[in-house]
Residue, then its C-alpha position, 0 to 999 in steps of 0.5 A: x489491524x486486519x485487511x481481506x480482500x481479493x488480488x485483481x489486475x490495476x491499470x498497469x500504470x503504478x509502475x511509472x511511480x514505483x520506478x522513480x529514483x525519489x521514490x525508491x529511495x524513501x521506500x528503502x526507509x519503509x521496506x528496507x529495500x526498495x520497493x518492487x516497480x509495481x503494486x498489488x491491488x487488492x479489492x478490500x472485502x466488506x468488514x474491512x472498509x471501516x478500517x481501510x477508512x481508517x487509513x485513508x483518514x491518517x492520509x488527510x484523504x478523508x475526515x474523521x477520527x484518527x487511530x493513533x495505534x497506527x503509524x503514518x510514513x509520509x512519502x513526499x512528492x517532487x517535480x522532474x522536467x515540469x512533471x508533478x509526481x505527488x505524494x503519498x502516505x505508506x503504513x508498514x505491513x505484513x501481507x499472506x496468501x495463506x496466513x502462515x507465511x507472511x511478507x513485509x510490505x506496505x499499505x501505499x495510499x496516493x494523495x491523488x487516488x480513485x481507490x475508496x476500497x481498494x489497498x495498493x500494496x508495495x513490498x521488495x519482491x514480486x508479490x504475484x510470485x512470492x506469495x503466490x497470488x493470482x487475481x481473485x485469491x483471497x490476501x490478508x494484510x495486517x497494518x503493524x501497531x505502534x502500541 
């Protein structure tokens, strides 16, 4: 599975989940490190919806049929000084600003998320820096297959 769309600027927030010691240690099973305290929002392009879709259906986000060519990694929500922070599904991945030279990452999807068309994506490195990108270039982000 293939993902376009186009780097922009989130609300800055993700960084408050990413650093939490609970996280970071399930990251470590996903990425084989922890993951960098922060995503990459990438607003998906148009023929990428139906498979971003996809994704959000393994997620238990939204109803449908569910690929089973993709595998699902569950990262479990906790609860810190009477503070809930929820759940989230990961898909492992590889993302390219150039399509030669490719990152390993993954697709990060909230249980509680406003994002419908845009993927939230984490790795080890500073994705702005070792790809490079900057908001309006144009990634691409393959999910990995199980088959």
């Amino acid at each position: 599975m293939l993902l376009t769309g186009l780097v922009s600027s989130g609300l800055g927030r993700a960084h408050v989940f990413m650093a939490q010691t609970h996280y970071q240690e399930q990251f470590k099973s996903i990425l084989g490190s922890g993951a960098w305290p922060g995503t990459l929002n990438v607003n998906l392009g148009e023929v990428s919806i139906p498979d971003y879709r996809k994704l959000r259906v393994a997620s238990g986000l939204e109803s449908g049929e569910i690929d089973n060519a993709v595998e699902s990694i569950r990262v479990l929500g906790f609860e810190r000084d009477g503070q809930s922070f929820g759940g989230a599904t990961a898909f492992q991945s590889e993302i390219s600003a150039d399509g030669d030279n490719w990152i390993e990452c993954a697709v990060l999807i909230p249980d509680l998320t406003r994002h419908t068309e845009t993927a939230e994506v984490i790795s080890a490195s500073f994705l702005r820096e070792s790809l490079p990108c900057d908001d309006g270039d144009t990634v691409r982000i393959r999910i990995s297959r199980t088959v």
